[in-house]
PyMOL CGO cylinders between C-alpha atoms (Angstrom):
from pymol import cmd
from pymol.cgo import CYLINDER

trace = [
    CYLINDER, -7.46, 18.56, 14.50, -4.80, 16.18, 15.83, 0.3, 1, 1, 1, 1, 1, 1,
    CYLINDER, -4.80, 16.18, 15.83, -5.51, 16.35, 19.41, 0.3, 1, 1, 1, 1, 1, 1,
    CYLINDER, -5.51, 16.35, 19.41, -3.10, 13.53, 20.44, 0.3, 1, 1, 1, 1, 1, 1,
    CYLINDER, -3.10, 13.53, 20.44, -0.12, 15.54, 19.05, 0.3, 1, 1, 1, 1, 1, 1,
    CYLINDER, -0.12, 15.54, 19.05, -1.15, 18.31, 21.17, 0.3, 1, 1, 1, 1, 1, 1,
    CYLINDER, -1.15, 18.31, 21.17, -1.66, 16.36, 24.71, 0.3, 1, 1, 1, 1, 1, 1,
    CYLINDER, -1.66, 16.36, 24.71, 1.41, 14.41, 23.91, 0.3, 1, 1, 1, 1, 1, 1,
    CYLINDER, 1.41, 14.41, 23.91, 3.32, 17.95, 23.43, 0.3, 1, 1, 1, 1, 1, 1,
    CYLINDER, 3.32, 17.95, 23.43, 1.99, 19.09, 26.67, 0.3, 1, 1, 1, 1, 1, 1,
    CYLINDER, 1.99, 19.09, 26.67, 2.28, 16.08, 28.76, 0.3, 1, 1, 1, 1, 1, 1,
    CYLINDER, 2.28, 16.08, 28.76, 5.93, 15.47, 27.33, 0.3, 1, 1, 1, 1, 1, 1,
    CYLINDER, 5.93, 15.47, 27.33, 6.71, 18.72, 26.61, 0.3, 1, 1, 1, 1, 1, 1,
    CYLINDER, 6.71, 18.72, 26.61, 9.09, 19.84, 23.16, 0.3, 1, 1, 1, 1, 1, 1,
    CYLINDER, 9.09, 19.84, 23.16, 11.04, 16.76, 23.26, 0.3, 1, 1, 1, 1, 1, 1,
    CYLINDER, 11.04, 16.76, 23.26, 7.82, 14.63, 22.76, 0.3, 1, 1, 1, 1, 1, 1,
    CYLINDER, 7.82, 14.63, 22.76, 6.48, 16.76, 20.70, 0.3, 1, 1, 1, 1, 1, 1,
    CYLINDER, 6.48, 16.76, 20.70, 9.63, 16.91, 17.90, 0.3, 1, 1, 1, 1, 1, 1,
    CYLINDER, 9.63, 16.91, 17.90, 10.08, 12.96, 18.42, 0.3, 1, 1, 1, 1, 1, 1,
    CYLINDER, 10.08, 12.96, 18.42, 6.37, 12.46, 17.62, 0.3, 1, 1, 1, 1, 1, 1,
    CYLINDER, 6.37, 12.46, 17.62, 6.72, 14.85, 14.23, 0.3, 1, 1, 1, 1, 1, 1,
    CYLINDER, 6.72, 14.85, 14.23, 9.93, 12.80, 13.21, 0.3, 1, 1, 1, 1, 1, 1,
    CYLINDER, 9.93, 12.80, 13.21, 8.00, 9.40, 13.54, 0.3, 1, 1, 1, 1, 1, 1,
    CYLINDER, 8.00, 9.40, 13.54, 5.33, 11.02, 11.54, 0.3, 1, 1, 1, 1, 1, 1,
    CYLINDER, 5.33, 11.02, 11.54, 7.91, 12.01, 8.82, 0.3, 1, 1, 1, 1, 1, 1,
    CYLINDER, 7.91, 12.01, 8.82, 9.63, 8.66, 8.87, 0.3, 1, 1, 1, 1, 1, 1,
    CYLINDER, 9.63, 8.66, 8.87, 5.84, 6.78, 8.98, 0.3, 1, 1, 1, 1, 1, 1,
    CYLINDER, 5.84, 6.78, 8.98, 4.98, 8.77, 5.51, 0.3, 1, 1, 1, 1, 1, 1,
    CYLINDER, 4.98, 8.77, 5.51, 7.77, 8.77, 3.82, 0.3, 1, 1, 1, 1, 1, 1,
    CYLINDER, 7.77, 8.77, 3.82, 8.37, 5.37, 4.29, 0.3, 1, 1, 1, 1, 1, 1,
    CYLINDER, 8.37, 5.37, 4.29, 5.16, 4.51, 3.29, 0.3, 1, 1, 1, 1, 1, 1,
    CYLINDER, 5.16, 4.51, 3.29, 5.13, 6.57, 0.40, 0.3, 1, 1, 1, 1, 1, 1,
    CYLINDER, 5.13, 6.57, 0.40, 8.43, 5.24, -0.76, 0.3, 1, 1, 1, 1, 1, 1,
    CYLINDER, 8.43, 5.24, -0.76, 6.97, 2.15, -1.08, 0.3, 1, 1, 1, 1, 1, 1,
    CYLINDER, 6.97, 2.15, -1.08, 3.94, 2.67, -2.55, 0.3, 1, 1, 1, 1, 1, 1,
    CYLINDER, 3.94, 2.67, -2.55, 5.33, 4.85, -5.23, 0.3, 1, 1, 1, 1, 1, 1,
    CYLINDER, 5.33, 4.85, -5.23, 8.09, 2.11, -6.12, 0.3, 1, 1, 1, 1, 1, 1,
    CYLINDER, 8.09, 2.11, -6.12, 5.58, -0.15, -6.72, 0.3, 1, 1, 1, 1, 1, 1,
    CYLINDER, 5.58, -0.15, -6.72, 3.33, 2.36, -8.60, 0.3, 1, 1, 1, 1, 1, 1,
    CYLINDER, 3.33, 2.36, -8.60, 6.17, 3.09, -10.86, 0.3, 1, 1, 1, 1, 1, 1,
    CYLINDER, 6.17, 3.09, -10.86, 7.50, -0.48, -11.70, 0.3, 1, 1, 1, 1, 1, 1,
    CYLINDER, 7.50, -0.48, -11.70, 3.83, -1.30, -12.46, 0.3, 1, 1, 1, 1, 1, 1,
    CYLINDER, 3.83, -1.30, -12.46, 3.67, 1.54, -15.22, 0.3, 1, 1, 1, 1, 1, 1,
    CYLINDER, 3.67, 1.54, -15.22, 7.06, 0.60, -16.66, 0.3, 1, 1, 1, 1, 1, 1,
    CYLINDER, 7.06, 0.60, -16.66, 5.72, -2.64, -16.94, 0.3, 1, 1, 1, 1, 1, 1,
    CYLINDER, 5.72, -2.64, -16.94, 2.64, -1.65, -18.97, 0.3, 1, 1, 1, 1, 1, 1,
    CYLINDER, 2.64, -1.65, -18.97, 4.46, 0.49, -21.03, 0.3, 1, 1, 1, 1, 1, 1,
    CYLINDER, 4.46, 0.49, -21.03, 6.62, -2.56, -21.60, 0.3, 1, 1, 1, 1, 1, 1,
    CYLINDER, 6.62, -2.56, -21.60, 3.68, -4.33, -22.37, 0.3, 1, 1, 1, 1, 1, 1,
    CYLINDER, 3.68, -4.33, -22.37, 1.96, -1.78, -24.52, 0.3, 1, 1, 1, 1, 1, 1,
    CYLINDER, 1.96, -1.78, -24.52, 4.80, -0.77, -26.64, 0.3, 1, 1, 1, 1, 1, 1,
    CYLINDER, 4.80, -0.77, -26.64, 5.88, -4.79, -27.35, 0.3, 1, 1, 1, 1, 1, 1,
    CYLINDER, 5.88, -4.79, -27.35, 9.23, -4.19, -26.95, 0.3, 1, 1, 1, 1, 1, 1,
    CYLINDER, 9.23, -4.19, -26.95, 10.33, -7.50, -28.71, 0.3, 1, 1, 1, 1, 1, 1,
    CYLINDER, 10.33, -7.50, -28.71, 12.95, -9.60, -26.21, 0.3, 1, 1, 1, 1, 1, 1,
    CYLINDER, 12.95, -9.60, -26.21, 15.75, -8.44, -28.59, 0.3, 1, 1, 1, 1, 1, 1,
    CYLINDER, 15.75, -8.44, -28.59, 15.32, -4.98, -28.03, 0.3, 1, 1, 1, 1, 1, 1,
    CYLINDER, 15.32, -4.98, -28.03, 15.38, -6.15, -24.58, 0.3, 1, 1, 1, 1, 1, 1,
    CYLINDER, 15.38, -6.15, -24.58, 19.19, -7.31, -24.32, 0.3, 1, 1, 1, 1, 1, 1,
    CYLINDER, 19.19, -7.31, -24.32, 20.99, -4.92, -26.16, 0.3, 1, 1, 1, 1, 1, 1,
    CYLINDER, 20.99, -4.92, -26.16, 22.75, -2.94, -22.96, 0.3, 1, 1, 1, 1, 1, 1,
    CYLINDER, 22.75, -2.94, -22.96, 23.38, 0.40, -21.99, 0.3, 1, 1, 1, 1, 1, 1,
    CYLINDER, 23.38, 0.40, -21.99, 24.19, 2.16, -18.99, 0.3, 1, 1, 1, 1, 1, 1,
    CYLINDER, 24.19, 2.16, -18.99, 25.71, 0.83, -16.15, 0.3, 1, 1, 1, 1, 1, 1,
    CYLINDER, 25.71, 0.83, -16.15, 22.78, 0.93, -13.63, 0.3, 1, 1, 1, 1, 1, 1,
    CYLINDER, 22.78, 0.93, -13.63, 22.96, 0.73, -9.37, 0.3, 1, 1, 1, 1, 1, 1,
    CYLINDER, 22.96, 0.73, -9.37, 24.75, -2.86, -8.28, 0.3, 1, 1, 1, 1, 1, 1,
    CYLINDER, 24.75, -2.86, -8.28, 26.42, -2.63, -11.86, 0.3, 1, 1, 1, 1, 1, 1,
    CYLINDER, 26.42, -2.63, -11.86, 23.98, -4.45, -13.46, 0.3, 1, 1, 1, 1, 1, 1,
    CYLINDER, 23.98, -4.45, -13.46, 23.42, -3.48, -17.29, 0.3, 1, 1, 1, 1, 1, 1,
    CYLINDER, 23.42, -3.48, -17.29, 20.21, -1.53, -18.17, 0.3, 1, 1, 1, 1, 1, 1,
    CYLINDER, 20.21, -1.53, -18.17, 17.87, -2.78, -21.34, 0.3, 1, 1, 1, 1, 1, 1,
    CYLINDER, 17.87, -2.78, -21.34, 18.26, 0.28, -24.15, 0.3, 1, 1, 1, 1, 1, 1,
    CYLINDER, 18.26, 0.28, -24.15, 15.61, 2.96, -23.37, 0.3, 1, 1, 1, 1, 1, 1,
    CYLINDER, 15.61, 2.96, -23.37, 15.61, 1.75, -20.37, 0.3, 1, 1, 1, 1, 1, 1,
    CYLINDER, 15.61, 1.75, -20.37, 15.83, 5.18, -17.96, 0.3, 1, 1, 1, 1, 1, 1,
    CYLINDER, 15.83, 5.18, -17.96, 13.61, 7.07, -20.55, 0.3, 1, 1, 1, 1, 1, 1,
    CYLINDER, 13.61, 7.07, -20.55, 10.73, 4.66, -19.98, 0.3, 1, 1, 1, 1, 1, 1,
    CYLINDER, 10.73, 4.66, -19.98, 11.90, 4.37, -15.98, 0.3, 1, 1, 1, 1, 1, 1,
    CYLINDER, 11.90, 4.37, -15.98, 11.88, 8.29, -16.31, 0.3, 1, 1, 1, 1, 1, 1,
    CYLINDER, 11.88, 8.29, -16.31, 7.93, 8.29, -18.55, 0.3, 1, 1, 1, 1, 1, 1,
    CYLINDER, 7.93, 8.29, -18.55, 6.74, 5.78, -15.57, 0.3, 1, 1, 1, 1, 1, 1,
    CYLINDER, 6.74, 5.78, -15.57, 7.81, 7.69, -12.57, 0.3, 1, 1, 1, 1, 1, 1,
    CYLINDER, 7.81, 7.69, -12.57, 6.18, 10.86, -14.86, 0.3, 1, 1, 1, 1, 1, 1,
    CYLINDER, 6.18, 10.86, -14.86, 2.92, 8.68, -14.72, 0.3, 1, 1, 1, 1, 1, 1,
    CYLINDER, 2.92, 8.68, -14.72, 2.71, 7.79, -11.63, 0.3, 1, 1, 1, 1, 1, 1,
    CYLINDER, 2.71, 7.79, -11.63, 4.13, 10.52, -9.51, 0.3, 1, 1, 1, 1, 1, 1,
    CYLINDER, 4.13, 10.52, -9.51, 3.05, 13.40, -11.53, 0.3, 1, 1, 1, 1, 1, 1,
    CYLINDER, 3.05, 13.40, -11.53, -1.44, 13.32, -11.00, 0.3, 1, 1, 1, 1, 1, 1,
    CYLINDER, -1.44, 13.32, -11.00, -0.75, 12.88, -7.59, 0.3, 1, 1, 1, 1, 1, 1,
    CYLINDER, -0.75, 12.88, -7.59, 1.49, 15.68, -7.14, 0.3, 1, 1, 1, 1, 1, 1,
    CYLINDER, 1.49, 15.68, -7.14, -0.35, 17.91, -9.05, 0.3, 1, 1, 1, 1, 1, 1,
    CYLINDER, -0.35, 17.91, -9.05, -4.01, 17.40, -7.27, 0.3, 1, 1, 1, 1, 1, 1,
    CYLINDER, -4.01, 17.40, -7.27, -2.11, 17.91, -3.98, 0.3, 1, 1, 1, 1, 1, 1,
    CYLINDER, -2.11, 17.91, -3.98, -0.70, 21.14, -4.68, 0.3, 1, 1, 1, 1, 1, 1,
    CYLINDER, -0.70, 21.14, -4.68, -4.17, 22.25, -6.22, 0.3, 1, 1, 1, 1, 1, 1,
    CYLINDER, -4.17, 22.25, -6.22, -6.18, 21.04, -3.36, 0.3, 1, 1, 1, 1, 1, 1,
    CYLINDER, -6.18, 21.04, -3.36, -3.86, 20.76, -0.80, 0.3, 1, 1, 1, 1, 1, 1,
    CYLINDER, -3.86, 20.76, -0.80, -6.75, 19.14, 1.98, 0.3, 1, 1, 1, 1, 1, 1,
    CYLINDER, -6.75, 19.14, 1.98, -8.06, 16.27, -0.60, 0.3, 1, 1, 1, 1, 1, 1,
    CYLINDER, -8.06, 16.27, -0.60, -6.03, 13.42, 1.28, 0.3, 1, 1, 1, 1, 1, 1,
    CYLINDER, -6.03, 13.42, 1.28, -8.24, 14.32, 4.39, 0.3, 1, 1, 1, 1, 1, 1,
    CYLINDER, -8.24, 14.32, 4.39, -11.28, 14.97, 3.17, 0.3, 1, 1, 1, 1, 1, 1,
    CYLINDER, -11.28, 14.97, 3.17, -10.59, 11.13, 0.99, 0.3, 1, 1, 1, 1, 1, 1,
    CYLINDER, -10.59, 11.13, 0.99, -9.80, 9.42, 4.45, 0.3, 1, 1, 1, 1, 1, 1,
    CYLINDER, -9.80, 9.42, 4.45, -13.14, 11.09, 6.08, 0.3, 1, 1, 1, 1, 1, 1,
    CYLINDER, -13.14, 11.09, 6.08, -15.48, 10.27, 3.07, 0.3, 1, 1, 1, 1, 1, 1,
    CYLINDER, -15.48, 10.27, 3.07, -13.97, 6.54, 3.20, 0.3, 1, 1, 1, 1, 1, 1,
    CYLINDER, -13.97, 6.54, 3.20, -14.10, 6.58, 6.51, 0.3, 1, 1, 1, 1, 1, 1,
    CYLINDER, -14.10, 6.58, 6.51, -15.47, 3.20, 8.66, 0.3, 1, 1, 1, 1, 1, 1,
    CYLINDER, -15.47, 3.20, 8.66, -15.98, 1.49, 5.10, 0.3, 1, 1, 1, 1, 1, 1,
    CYLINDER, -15.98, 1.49, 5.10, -13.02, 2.20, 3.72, 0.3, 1, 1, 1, 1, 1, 1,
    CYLINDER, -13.02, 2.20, 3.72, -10.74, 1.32, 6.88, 0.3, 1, 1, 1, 1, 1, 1,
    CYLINDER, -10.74, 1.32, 6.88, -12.81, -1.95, 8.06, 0.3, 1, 1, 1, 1, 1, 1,
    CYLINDER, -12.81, -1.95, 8.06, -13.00, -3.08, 4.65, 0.3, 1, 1, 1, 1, 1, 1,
    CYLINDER, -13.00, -3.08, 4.65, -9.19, -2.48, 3.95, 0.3, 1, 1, 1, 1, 1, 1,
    CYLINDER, -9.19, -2.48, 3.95, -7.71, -3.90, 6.97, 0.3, 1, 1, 1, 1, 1, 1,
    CYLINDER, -7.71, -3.90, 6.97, -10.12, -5.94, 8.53, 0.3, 1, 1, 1, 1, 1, 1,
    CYLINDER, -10.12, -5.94, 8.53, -12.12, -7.77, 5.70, 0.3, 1, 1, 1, 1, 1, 1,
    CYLINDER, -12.12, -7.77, 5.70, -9.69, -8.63, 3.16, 0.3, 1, 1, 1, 1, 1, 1,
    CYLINDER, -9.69, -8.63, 3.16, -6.72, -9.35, 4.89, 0.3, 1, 1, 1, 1, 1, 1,
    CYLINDER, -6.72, -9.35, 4.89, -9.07, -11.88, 7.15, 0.3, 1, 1, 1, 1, 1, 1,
    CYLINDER, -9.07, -11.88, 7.15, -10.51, -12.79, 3.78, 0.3, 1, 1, 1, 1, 1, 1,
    CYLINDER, -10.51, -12.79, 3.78, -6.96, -13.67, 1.93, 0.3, 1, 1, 1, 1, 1, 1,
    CYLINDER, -6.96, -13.67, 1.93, -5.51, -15.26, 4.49, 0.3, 1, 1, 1, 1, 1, 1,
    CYLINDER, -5.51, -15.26, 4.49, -8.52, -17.95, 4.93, 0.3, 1, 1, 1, 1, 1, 1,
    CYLINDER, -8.52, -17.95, 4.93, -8.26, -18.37, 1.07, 0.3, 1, 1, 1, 1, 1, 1,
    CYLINDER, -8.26, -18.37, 1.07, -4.23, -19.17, 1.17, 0.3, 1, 1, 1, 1, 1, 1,
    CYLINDER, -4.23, -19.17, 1.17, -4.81, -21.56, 4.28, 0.3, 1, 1, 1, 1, 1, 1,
    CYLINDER, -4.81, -21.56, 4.28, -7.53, -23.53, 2.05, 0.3, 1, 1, 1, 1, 1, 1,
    CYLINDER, -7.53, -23.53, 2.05, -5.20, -23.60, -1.11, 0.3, 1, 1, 1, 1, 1, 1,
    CYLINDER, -5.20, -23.60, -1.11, -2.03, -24.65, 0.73, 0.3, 1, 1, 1, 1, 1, 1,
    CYLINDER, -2.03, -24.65, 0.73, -3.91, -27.29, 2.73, 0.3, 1, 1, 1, 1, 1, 1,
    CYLINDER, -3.91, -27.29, 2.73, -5.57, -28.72, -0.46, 0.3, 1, 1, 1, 1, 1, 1,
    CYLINDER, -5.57, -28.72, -0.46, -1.82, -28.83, -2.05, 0.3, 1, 1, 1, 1, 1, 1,
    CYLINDER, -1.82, -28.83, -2.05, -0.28, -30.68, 1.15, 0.3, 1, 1, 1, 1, 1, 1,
    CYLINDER, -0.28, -30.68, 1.15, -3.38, -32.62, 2.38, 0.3, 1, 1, 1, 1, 1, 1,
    CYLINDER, -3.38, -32.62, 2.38, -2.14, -31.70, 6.01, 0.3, 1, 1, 1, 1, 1, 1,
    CYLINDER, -2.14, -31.70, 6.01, -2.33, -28.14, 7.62, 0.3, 1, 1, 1, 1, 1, 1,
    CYLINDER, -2.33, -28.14, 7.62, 1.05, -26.27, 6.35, 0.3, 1, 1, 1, 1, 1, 1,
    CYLINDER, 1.05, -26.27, 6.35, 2.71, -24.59, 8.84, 0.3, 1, 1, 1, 1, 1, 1,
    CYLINDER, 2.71, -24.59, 8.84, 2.81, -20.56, 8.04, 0.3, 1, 1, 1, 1, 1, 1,
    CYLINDER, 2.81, -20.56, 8.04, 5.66, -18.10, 9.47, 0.3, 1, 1, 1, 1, 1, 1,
    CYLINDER, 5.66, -18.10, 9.47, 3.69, -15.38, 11.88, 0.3, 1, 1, 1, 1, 1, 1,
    CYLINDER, 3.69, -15.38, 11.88, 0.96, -17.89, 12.26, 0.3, 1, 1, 1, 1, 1, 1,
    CYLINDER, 0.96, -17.89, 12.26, -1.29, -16.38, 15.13, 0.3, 1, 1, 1, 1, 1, 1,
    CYLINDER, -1.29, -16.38, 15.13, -3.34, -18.82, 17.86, 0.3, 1, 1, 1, 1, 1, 1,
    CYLINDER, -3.34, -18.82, 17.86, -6.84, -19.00, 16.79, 0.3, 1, 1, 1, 1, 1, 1,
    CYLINDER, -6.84, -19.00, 16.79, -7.34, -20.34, 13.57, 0.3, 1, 1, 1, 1, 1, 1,
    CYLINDER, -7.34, -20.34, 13.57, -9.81, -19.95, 11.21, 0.3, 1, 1, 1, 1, 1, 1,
    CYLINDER, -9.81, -19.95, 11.21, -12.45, -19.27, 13.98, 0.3, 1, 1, 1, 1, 1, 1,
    CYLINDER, -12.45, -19.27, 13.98, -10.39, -15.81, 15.12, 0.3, 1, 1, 1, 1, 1, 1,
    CYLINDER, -10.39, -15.81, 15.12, -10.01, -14.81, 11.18, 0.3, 1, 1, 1, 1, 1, 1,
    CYLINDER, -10.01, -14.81, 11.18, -13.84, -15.54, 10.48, 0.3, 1, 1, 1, 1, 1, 1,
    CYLINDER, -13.84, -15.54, 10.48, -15.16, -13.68, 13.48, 0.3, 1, 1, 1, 1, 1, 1,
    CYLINDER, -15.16, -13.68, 13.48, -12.70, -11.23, 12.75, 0.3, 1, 1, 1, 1, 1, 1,
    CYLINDER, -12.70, -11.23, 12.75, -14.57, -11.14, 9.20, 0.3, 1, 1, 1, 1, 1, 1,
    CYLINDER, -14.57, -11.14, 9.20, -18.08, -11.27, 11.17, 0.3, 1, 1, 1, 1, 1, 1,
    CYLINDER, -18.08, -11.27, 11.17, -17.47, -8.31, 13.40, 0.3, 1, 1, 1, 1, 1, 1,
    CYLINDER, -17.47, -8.31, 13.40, -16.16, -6.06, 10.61, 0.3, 1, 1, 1, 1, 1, 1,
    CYLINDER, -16.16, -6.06, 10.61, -18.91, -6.78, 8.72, 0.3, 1, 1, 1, 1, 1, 1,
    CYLINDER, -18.91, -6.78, 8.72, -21.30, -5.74, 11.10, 0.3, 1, 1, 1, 1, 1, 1,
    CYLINDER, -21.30, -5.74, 11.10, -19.81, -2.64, 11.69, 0.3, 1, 1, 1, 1, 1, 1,
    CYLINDER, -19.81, -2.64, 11.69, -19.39, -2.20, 7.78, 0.3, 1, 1, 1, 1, 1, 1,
    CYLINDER, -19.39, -2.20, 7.78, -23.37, -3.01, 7.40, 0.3, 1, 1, 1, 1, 1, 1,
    CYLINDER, -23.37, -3.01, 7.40, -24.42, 0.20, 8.70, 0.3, 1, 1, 1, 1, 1, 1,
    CYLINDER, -24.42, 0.20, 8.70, -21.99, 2.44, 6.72, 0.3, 1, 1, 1, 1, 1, 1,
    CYLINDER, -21.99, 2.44, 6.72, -23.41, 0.63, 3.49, 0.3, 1, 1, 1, 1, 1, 1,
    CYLINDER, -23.41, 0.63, 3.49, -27.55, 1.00, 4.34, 0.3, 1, 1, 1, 1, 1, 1,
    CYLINDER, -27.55, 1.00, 4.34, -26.92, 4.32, 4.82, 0.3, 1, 1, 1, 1, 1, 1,
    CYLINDER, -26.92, 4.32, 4.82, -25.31, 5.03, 1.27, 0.3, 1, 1, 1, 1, 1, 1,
    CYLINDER, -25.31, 5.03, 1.27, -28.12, 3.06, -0.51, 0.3, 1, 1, 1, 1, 1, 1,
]
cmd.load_cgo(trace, "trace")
């Protein structure tokens, strides 16, 4: 099981061990507050899209919302069928099989992790540098911009392809 948790609780003692579980707490929730934001604006939008609200429809006002900002009509009943949606499969699988998340992280293992954070963020940011230099004719300057250049993000591409290569032969 977690193994780290358990050396850091006996190195550190109780202390440790209750400031590592809060971290973990904040680290998930955070992270699923974020996701599931997302996951429900994108389902209000396609139920925006698929019902064709017309942009009338779409200024009439109703309640006041947060920041008082006016709400479109039917707004909170489609807010409240999109959360529904989105929250509601993944809610129910995890109280039927209450171990799925783990045994989805092991089965995606190596392939799933490399190719998630090590491919296509490597992958992206090559293909933004090669837009925004063929908009400015000059290398653009980008916030966060790490030493290396593209040879770091292509070997970075390289080595987590070869350890991707392995993972793939052996599922075909």
């Amino acid at each position: 099981k977690m193994e780290v948790v358990s050396v850091l609780g006996q190195v550190g003692g109780p202390v440790v061990t209750d400031l590592v579980e809060v971290f973990s707490l904040c680290a998930i929730g955070s992270s699923m507050a974020g996701a599931s934001v997302s996951l429900v604006d994108f389902f209000e939008d396609a139920i925006g899209i698929l019902s064709e609200r017309k942009p009338s429809e779409q200024i009439k006002s109703s309640p006041v919302v947060s920041g008082g900002e006016f709400a479109p009509s039917g707004t909170l009943s489609i807010r409240i069928l999109a959360a529904a949606l989105a929250l509601g499969p993944p809610v129910i699988l995890a109280y039927a099989f209450p171990d799925i998340f783990l045994v989805a992280l092991e089965e995606a293992g190596l392939l799933g992790g490399v190719s998630l954070y090590g491919i296509l963020p490597a992958v992206c940011i090559l293909s933004l540098r090669r837009s925004s230099m063929e908009d400015v004719n000059e290398q653009a300057i980008m916030p966060g911009r790490l030493g290396g250049g593209d040879a770091i993000l292509i070997g970075l591409v390289a080595i987590s392809t070869a350890l991707v290569l392995p993972e793939i032969r052996e599922l075909l």
